[in-house]
Residue, then its C-alpha position, 0 to 999 in steps of 0.5 A: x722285500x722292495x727297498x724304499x726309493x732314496x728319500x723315503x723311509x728305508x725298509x731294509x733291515x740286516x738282510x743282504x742288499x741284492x744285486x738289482x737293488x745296489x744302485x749307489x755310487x762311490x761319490x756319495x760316500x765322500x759327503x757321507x765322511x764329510x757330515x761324520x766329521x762336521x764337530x766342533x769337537x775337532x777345534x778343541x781336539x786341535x786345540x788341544x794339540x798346543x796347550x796339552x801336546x805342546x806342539x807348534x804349528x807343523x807338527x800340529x799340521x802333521x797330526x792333521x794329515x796323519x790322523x784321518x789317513x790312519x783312521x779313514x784308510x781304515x774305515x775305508x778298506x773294512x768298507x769294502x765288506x759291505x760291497x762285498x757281502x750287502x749286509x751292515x758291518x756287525x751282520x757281516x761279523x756273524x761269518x767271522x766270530x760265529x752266530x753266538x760268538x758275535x754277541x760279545x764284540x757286538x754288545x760292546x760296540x753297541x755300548x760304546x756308541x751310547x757314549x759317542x751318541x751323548x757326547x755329539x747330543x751334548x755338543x749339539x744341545x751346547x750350540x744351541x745354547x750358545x746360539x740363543x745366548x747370542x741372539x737373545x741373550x737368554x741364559x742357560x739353566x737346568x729345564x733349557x738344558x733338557x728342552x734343548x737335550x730333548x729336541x736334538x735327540x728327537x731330531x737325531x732319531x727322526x733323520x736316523x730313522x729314515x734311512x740312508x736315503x735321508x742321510x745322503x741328502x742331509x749329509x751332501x747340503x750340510x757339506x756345501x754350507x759347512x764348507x762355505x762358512x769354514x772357509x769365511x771363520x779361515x779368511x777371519x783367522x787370516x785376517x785377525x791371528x798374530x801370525x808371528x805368535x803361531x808360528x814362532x812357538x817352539x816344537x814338541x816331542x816327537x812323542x807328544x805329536x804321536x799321542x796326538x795323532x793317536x788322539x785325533x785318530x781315534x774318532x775315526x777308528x770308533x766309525x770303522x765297524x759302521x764302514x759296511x752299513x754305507x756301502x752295502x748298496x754300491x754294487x760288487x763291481x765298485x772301486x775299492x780303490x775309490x771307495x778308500x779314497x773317497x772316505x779318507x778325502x771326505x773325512x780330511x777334508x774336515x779334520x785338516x781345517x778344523x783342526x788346525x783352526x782350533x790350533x790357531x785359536x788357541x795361541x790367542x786364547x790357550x784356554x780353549x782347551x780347557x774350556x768346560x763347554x766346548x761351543x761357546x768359545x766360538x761365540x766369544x773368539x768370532x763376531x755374531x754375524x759368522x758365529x751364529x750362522x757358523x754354529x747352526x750349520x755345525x748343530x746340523x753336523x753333529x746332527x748328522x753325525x749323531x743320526x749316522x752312529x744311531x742309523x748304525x746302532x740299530x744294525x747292531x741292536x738287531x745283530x744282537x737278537x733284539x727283534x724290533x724294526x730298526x727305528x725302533x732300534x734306533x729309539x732304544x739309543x736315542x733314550x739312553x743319549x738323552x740320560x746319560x747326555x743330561x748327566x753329562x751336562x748337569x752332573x759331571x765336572x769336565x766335560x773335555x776330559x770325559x770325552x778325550x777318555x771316552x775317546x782312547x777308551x773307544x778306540x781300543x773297544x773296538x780295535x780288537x774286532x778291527x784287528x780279527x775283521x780286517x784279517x778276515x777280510x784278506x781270506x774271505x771274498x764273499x759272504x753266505x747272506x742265508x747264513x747271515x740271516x740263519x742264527x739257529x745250529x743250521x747255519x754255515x756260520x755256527x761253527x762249534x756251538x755257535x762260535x768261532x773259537x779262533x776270533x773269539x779268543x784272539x778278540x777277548x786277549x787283544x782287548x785285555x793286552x790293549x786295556x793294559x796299557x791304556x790309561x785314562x782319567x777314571x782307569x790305568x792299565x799296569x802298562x799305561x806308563x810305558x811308551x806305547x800307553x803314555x802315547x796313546x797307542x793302546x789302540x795300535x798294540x790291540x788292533x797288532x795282537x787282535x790280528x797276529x792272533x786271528x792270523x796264527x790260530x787255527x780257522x774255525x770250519x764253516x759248514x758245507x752249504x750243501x751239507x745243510x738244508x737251507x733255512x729261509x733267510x731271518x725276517x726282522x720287522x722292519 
């Protein structure tokens, strides 16, 4: 199947990109982690940081640092699969869990990001809402909250649903605008912050600074799974090196400022934090004339960052036997984040806490496939992509019954340990008093256990290719 030329509607489905066809270029992924961060989510999170964490303002710019280098080093180096084996992250997962076996992490990851996709349409209706108030001082209510829910969404499935090739363009102009505005709301904050306040607060526990740093990390661990699906076009020969480093400058090249900004903010204005809308306080703590403009070219952020989840998401549907073509997929998420982003708006009480439990909650859902991946990934060098495609008994990859004992025992027992020990507003684990879930760490102690099991278990045995007749690859419409 010839792929589209970038710009047009991508075509290619689960199936392994050829050799001929990987025509990108390491550079474009720092754009690419650029647009999957562009949220004001991150000024709450960072302001968060001083009112909840009681941090100051070192310790704050540590989790800034720590914090994307933790997560996107992570995300990096699961991308180096994609390169490797041309195939979206959860087709790749088919060699490692079995053909059936893969069903049970896949479905979870693909419920998880039903959650991460209404929180960003919710955070993108909410700019928009703010922006009309500003400008016309039109005040919300239950239709403008659907017409606003809707119209977001439609965008999202729209960018998504055309491919990689949109998403690169969108996500290389949205960096240049946010970046130029970021630096303006910076020079303001210089200009207009009692200096002394931010820098004489007193310093936090060093436990609360790590929480912090679990935390922040957190929305980064949730894109490690989608790592492979930006890379599969980078030919085998890229810079693994350059691909990790790519993807952690883009990623803090956002989170460092955003962070720190909403740090800064909340000195003046502690209830930031708190605040159940988490876009209009931009519009009370900054003037019209950088607000507005501030907040559409964030709305197109988290527009990305929504089309991104979503271009994913359809990979997974798809990995879970759900034969439509992608967009169509992708259409599947774009309805679900547009009921439970209006149940989100109109029904629940707070939205920081629903997104903050969301978040640790994410974070050990999907450590547990990171924890058996990423051991994966030290033994294996390349992927059968017929097997990949094959999802009858034929394939290399069915291992006993279509699963592979090993990584699934050792995925089901790190998210069971994980879950002990985290706790959140509507779930506690028995162990989330302790030390490791007291500060967020559930997602550490299921990626370390995911891991140490995978590597000690016995490996499952593939079937000899040459063993097997060659089934014709798997064709998903597209």
């Amino acid at each position: 199947m010839p792929h589209a030329p970038e710009g047009a509607i991508e075509t290619r489905g689960l199936e392994p990109v050829p050799d001929d066809e990987r025509t990108g270029h390491v550079r474009q992924l720092f754009p690419t982690w650029v647009a999957a961060n562009i949220s004001v989510l991150l000024l709450t999170m960072g302001a968060g940081l001083i009112v909840f964490n009681g941090l100051n303002f070192w310790q704050v710019l540590t989790v800034a640092v720590a914090a994307p280098v933790v997560s996107y080093g992570i995300v990096g180096l699961v991308s180096l699969a994609g390169k490797r084996g041309g195939s979206p992250g959860l087709a790749l997962s088919r060699a490692v869990f079995g053909q059936r076996g893969n069903l049970f992490p896949g479905t979870l990851i693909w419920v998880a990001r039903w959650g991460w996709e209404t929180i960003n349409a919710v955070t993108g209706a909410y700019a928009v809402l703010t922006v009309l108030d500003l400008l016309f001082g039109v005040k919300r209510d239950t239709p403008l909250i659907v017409i606003t829910l809707l119209l977001f969404v439609a965008c999202t499935f729209l960018v998504s649903g055309l491919g990689i090739g949109a998403l690169r363009v969108c996500s290389t102009w949205s960096t240049y605008l946010f970046g130029a505005f970021s630096v303006l709301v910076l020079v303001y904050l210089v200009v207009h912050t009692d200096w002394s306040a931010v820098f004489g607060r007193p310093a936090g526990s060093t436990a609360m600074m790590v929480a912090g740093i679990g935390t922040v990390a957190a929305g980064g661990i949730s894109w490690v799974p989608s790592g492979p699906d930006f890379t599969r076009y980078l030919p085998r020969s890229a810079s693994g090196r350059a691909v990790v480093g790519s993807t952690i400058g883009g990623a803090g090249i956002v989170v460092l400022p955003m962070v720190l900004m909403g740090a800064v903010m909340a000195v003046g204005t502690p209830g930031l934090a708190e605040a159940q809308d988490p876009v209009s306080f931009i519009g009370e703590l900054l003037p019209a004339w950088i607000a507005v403009p501030y907040l559409l070219i964030a709305l197109v952020g988290m527009l990305l960052i929504n089309s991104m989840s979503m271009y994913s998401a359809g990979f997974t549907a798809q990995t879970l036997g759900i034969k439509v073509p992608r967009a169509w997929a992708v259409g599947v998420n774009a309805v679900i984040s547009l009921v439970l982003g209006f149940l989100l708006m109109v029904v629940a009480t707070s939205f920081i806490g629903s997104f903050i439990s969301f978040l640790t909650l994410l974070a050990v859902a999907f450590s547990a496939w990171i924890g058996v991946f990423g051991v994966d990934m030290l033994r294996r060098r390349t992927y059968d992509g017929a097997a990949l495609m094959d999802t009858t008994r034929s394939s290399a990859y069915w291992y006993r019954g279509g699963f592979a004992w090993s990584a699934t025992a050792a995925w089901g027992t790190a998210l069971v340990v994980g879950l002990l020990f985290t706790g959140v507003d509507w779930f506690s684990g028995p162990l989330a008093g302790t030390w490791p879930g007291e500060n967020g760490l559930g997602w550490v102690i299921t990626t370390v256990v995911a891991a140490a099991l995978y590597a000690v278990l016995p490996r499952d045995r593939t079937t000899a290719p040459a063993a097997r007749p060659r089934p014709e690859e798997e064709r998903l419409p597209v």
